[in-house]
N, C-alpha and C positions, 0 to 999 in steps of 0.2 A: 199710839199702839200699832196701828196698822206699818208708821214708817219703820217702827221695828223689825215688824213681822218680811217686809219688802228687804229689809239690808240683811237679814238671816237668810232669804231665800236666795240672795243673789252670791253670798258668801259662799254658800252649797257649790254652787253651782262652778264655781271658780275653784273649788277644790277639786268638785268632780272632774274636770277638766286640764287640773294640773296633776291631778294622777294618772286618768286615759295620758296623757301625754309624756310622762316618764315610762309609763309602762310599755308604750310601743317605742321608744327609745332603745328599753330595756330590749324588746324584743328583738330590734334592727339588729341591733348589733349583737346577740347571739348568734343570727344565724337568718335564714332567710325561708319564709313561709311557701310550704306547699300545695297541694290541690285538696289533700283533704283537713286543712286548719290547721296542722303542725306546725312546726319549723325544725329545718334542720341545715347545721353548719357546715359550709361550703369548706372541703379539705381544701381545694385547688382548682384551676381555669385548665382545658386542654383545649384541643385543636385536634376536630374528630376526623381529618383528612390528614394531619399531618402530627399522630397523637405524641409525639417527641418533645412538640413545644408547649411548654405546660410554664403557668404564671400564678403566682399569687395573688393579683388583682386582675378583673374582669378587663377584654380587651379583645383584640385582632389578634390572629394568625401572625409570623411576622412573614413569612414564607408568602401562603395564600390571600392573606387578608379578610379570611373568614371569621366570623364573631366566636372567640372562646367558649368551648360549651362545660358550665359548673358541673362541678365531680363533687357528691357531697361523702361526708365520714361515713364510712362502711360500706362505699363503691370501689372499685376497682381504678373505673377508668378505663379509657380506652386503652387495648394491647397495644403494645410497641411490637413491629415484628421482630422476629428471631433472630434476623442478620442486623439487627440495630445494640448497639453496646451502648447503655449508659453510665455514664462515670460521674462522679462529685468532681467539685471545684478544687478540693483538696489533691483528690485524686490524680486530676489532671495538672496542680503541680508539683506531685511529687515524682510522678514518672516523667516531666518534663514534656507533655504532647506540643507540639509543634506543627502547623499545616503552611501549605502556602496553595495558592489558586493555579488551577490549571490553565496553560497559557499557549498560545499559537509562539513558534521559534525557529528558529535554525539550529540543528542539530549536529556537532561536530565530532570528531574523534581523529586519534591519530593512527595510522596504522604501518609496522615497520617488516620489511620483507628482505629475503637476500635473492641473489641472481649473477648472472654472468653477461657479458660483450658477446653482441656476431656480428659479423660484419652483414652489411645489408643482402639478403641473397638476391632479389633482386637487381644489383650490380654485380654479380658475377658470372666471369666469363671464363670459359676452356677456348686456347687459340690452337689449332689443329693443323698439320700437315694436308693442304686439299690435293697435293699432288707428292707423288715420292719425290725424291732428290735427297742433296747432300747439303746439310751445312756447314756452310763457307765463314762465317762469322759471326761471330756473338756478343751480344752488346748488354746483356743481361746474364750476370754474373753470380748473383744470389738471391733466395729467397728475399722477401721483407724492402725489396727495392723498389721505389717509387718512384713512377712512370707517367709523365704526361699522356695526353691522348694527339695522337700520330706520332710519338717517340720512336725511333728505329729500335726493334729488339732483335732480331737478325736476318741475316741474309741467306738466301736459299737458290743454291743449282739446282734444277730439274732440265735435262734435255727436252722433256716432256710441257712443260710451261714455256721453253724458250721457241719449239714448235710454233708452239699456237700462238704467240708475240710475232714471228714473224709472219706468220700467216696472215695475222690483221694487220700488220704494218703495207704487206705488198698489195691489198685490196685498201689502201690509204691514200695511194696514188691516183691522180686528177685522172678522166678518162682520155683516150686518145683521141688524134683527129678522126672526123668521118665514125667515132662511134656508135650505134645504132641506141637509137630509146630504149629499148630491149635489152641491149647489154649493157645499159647504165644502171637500172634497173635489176639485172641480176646481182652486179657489182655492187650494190647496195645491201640487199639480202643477204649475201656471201660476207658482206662484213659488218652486217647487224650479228649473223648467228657465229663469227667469229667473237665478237663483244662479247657476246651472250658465253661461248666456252670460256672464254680469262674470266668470267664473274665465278662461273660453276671452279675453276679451279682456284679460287682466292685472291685472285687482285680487286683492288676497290677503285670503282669509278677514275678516283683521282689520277690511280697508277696509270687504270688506263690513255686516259685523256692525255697522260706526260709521254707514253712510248713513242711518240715524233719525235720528243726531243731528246730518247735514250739513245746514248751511243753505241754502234754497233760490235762495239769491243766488250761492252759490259754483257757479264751471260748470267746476272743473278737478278734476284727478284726477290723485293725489301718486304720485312714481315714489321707492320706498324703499331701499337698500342691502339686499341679502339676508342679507348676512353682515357680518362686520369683513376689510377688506380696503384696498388701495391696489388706484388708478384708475388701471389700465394705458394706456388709452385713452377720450378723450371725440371722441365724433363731432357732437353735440350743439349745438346754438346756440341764444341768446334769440330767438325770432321764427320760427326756421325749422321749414320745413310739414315733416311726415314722413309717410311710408307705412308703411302696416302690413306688419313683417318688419325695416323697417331699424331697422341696430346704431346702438347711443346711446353705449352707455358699457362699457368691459372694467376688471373688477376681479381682481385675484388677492391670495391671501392670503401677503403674506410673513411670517406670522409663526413658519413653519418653510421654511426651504430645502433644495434638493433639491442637493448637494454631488457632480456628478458628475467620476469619474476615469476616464482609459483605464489598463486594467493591461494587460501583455501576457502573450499567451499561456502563455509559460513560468513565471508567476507566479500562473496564476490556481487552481492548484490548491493553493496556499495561503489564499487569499482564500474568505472564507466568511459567510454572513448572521452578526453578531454578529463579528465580529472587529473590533477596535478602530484607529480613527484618529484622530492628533492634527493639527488642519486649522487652520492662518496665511494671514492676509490680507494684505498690501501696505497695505490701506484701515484697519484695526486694529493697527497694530504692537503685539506684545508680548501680544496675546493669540491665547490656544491653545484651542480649541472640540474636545473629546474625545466623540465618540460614536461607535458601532456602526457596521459596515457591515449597511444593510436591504434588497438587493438586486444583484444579479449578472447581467447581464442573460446571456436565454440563449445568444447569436448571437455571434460575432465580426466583426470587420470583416476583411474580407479583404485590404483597402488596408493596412492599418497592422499586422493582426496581433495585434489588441487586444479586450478588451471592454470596456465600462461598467460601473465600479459608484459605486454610490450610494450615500451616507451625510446622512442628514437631520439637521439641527441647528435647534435653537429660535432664535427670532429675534426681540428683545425690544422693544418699543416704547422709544424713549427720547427727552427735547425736543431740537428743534433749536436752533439760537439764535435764530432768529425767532418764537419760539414754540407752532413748530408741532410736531405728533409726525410720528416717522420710525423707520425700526426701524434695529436698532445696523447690521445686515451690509446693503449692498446689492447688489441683482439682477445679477446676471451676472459679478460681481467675481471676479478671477482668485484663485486658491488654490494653496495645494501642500500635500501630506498625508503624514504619516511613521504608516504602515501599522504596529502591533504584531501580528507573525507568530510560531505557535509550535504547535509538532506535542507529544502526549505521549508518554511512556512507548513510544517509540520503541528501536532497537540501533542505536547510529553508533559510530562512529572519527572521529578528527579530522582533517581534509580532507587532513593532509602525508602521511595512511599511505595514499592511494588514488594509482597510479600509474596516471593517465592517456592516455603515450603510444602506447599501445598498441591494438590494436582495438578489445579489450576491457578496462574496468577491471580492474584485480585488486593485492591488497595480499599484503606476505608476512608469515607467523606465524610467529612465535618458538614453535618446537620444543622449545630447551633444546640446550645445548652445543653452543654457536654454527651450529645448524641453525636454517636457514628458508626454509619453505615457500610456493613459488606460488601464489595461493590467487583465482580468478576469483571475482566478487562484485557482483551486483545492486543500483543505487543507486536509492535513494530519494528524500526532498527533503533539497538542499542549507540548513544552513545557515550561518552567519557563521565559525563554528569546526570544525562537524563535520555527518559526513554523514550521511542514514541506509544501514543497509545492509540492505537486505529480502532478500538468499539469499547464501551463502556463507560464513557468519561464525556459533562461535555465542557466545553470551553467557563471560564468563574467557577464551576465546583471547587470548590475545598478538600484539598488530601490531606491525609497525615502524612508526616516524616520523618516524625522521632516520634519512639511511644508504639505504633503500629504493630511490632512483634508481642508488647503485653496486651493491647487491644486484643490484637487476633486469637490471643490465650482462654481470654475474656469470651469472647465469641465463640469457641469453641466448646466453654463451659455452661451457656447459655443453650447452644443446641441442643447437648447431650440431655439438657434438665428439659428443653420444651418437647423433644421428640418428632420425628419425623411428622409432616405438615399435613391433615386430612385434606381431601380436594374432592368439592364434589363429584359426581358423575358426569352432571351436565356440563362441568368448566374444560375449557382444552387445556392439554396439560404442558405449556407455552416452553417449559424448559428441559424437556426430553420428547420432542416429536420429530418424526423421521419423514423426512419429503415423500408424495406419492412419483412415481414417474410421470413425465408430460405423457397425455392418454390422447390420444385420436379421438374426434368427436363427429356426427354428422352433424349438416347443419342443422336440422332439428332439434337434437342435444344442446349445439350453443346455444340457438336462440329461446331456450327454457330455460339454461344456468344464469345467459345475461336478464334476461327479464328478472329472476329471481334478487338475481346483484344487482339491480336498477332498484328494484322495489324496496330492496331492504336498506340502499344507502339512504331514498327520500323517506322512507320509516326512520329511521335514524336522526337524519337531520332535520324530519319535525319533530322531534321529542329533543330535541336537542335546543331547537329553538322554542321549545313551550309549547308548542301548536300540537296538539291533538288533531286538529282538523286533518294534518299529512297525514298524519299517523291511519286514522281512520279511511284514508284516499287509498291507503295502499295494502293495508292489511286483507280487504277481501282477495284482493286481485293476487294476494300469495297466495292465500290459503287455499284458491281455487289451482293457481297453477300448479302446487303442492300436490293435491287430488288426484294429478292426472301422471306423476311423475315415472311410475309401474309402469306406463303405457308410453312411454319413449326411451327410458334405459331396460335391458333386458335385467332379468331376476341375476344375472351371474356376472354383470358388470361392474370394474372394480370400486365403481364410488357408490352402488346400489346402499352399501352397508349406512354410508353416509348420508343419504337420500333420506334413508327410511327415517333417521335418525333425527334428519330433519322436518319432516314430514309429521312427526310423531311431536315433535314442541313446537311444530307452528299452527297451535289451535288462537288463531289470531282472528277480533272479529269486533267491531267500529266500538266507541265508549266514548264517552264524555267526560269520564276522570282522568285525569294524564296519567296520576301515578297508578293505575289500574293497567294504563296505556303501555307502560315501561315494564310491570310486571309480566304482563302478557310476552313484551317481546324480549325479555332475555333470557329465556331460552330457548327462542326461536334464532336470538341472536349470537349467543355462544355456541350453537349445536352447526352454523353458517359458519363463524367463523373457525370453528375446528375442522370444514370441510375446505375453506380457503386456504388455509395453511397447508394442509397436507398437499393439493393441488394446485399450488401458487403457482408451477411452472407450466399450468396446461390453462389456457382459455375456458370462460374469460377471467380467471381469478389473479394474473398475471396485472393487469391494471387493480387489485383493491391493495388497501392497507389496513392492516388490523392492530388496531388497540385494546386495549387494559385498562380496565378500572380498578385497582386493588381493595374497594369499598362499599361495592352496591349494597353489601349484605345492610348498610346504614341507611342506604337508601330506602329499602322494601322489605318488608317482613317475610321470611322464608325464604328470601334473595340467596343464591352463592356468594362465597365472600366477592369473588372475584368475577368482573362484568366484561367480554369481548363482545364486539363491534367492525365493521369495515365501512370503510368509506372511501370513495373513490379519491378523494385528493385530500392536503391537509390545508389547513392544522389542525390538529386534535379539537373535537366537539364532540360533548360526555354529551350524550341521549338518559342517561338514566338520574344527570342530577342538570344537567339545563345551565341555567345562568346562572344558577346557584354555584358549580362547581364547574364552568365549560371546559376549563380548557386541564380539569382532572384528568389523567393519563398518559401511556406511553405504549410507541408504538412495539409491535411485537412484530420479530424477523422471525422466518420461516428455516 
């Protein structure tokens, strides 16, 4: 009887047992129990820094690596902000969205121009009658005729030139016997400053050195080519008398050309000495002359919008069919030039992910799970495929490139429903603030701003690294220099406003709870750096860098959404969530 009574009881007991344990079975997988004995069923996993990425099993961030925090049925969840577009799977392929990652490149483009030939002016010369007389002969016959240098172009009587040849011919003569030191001595003088006249009336050295061995029959006096060049112009005729000053003959040397193009404005900050042009004649078919650009000119023109640049090309003597020489390109012959353009080691995207219509550029990033973000962004030079992007972007993000114009549609219906964005009092308002001017300061003024901005970087970066202990190191020694602040800026000085302002949330004072520690100082810490910013360019705020936290309100109860900070060097370290979230943030430009 009793082993009866023992196998009933034990029987109980095994039931009892296998029902508690269906029953919590039952309950796991309903849903998941909360603080006051419920349970309730978990809609979905987020990511309360990055609330985009959102899972239906428990897990990590993929972004931060922070633990998913459950979202149960009849929550919200954390908001996506406003500039964030989400789309379905579907969605994203039926408009076909496509991204690719932003990348460091070279940046090309072609650029085509027209222009004209001049001959170098640099090589050109006016040859000038230095003395009147008559010419005797003429050796230059027509424009466009090509003339070595010391070529004879013609011959000139002057009584007046033939004077002064003999004058230094009879001071040529060796001196006589018994001549005195003194009159050798003059004799020298007298036919230095005779030398010196034949130069002042246009003979060149050479001629002179040769009049020993001029015969005394000859009474003219040879006009030479200075250089190798073509005869721009001959004024010049057999028989006619000329004055001393008048032009004979204009030579230039085409044997480099001066290749200029108007670029326009919007171009010219591609164009650069040494950039290369491939330059076509009409007059040449089929051939392509590749040289450097060697000059930019400084000026633009205001008519057209444009400046000058120049590209010099060699320009070869070759025969004509009459026998004559001529150079291959002729003077002033129209051209056209295809410009080789190209930026280095630049950041672009390709021109389909910059949307346009908007006031401002701005392209959107692929997030991950079909989130993307609004993303304004600073263009650089344009070129044939892609852009650059000089602020907004950084090197791996993810653009769109097809899709981005219905996105942005998307986006735009989004804002209209969530409405202009409330901002606290206390937060600086990071995306419409206007620089203060740099302010003259005595030294006493610096040395209270920089203690202020020493104190509040080591406040910082011990909430940053967990340490309360900084935190408590530095916060009296604000809140005292804070006290005294009335008594070194006058009541009517332009940052007093900011002073006060600061003065007024830095009621900061030692704790032993960090997160008491963090509440305390940010609003001593965003009311700082709303004074940095505006004074970034005047000492000492010129050394800080100010960051953003787009999430303290998570951190602290009654927090502003949004947390600013300075810190004299980087990399970003969050004071308000620690090692939890250190390197949350982004810095903010003034």
């Amino acid at each position: 009887m009793k082993a009866k009574w023992i196998f009933i009881v034990v029987a109980l007991l095994i039931a009892a047992g296998y029902a508690g344990w269906r029953a919590g079975k039952s309950g796991l997988g309903a849903g998941t129990a909360n603080n006051d004995g419920g349970s309730r069923k978990v809609a979905f996993y987020q990511s309360p820094m990055h609330p985009w990425i959102k899972s239906e099993e428990p897990g990590n961030c993929t972004i931060c690596g922070m633990a998913l925090t459950p979202v149960y049925e009849g929550q919200k969840g954390f908001e996506v902000a406003s500039d964030v577009v989400t789309l379905s799977r579907n969605t994203i392929n039926v408009i076909h969205v496509a991204t690719v990652p932003v990348t460091r490149t070279n940046l090309t483009r072609g650029l085509a121009a027209v222009g004209s030939a001049e001959n170098d002016e640099r090589q050109r010369r006016v040859i000038s009658a230095y003395v009147e007389g008559r010419i005797d002969e003429l050796r230059v016959t027509f424009p466009g005729q090509v003339v070595k240098q010391g070529e004879l172009l013609a011959r000139l009587y002057s009584p007046a030139l033939l004077t002064a040849e003999r004058e230094y011919l009879s001071l040529l003569d060796a001196p006589g016997e018994g001549e005195s030191r003194g009159l050798t001595e003059d004799r020298t003088r007298l036919r230095e400053a005779a030398e010196q006249r034949l130069r002042r009336l246009g003979m060149s050295p050479e001629q002179i050195a040769a009049l020993g061995s001029k015969a005394t029959t000859n009474s003219v006096t040879d006009i030479h080519a200075p250089f190798t060049g073509t005869v721009l112009e001959r004024m010049a005729y057999e028989g006619q008398y000329v004055a001393a000053g008048e032009k004979l003959f204009t030579i230039g040397d085409y044997s480099r050309l001066w290749f200029q193009f108007d670029i326009y404005e919007r171009d010219l900050a591609w164009i650069k000495p040494g950039t290369i042009a491939r330059i076509t004649t009409s007059s040449n078919p089929g051939k392509v002359y590749e040289a450097p650009v060697s000059f930019v000119e400084p000026s633009i023109n205001p008519e057209t919008r444009s400046a000058r640049v120049r590209v010099e090309v060699e320009n070869p003597l070759i025969g004509a069919p009459n026998g004559e020489l001529r150079h291959e390109l002729f003077n002033r012959v129209y051209a056209e030039a295809a410009f080789i353009l190209s930026v280095s080691n630049v950041l672009a995207v390709p021109r389909t992910a910059v949307v346009s219509a908007r006031a401002e550029p701005l392209v959107y990033v692929d997030l991950g799970g079909g989130n993307y973000q609004q993303r304004k962004v600073q263009l650089g030079f344009r070129g044939e495929e892609l852009v650059e992007i000089v602020e907004g972007l950084e090197e791996g993000e993810k653009v769109v490139t097809t899709g981005s114009m219905l996105i942005d549609s998307q986006a735009q219906l989004n804002q209209q429903a969530v409405g202009p964005e409330e901002t606290s009092a206390a937060t600086p308002q990071a995306d419409a603030r206007t620089k203060g001017p740099p302010i003259n300061l005595t030294a006493e003024q610096t040395t209270f701003l920089r203690e202020i901005v020493d104190g509040a970087a080591k406040a910082a970066d011990g909430l940053a690294a967990d340490r309360v202990t900084e935190f408590n190191s530095a916060a009296p020694q604000l809140a005292e220099r804070l006290a005294h602040a009335e008594h070194i800026f006058p009541a009517e000085h332009a940052w007093m406003g900011g002073l006060k302002k600061l003065g007024g949330a830095g009621k900061l004072k030692p704790t032993n709870d960090l997160r008491e520690a963090r509440a305390q100082f940010i609003a001593f810490s965003n009311a700082l750096s709303e004074l940095a910013l505006h004074a970034h360019d005047s000492e000492p705020f010129k050394a800080t860098h100010v960051y953003k936290c787009p999430m303290t309100d998570r951190s602290m109860a009654g927090a502003p959404k949004n947390g600013f900070w300075i810190q004299l060097s980087g990399p970003v370290r969050n004071p308000f969530f620690g090692a939890e979230m250190l390197d949350c943030g982004a810095e903010v430009k003034p």
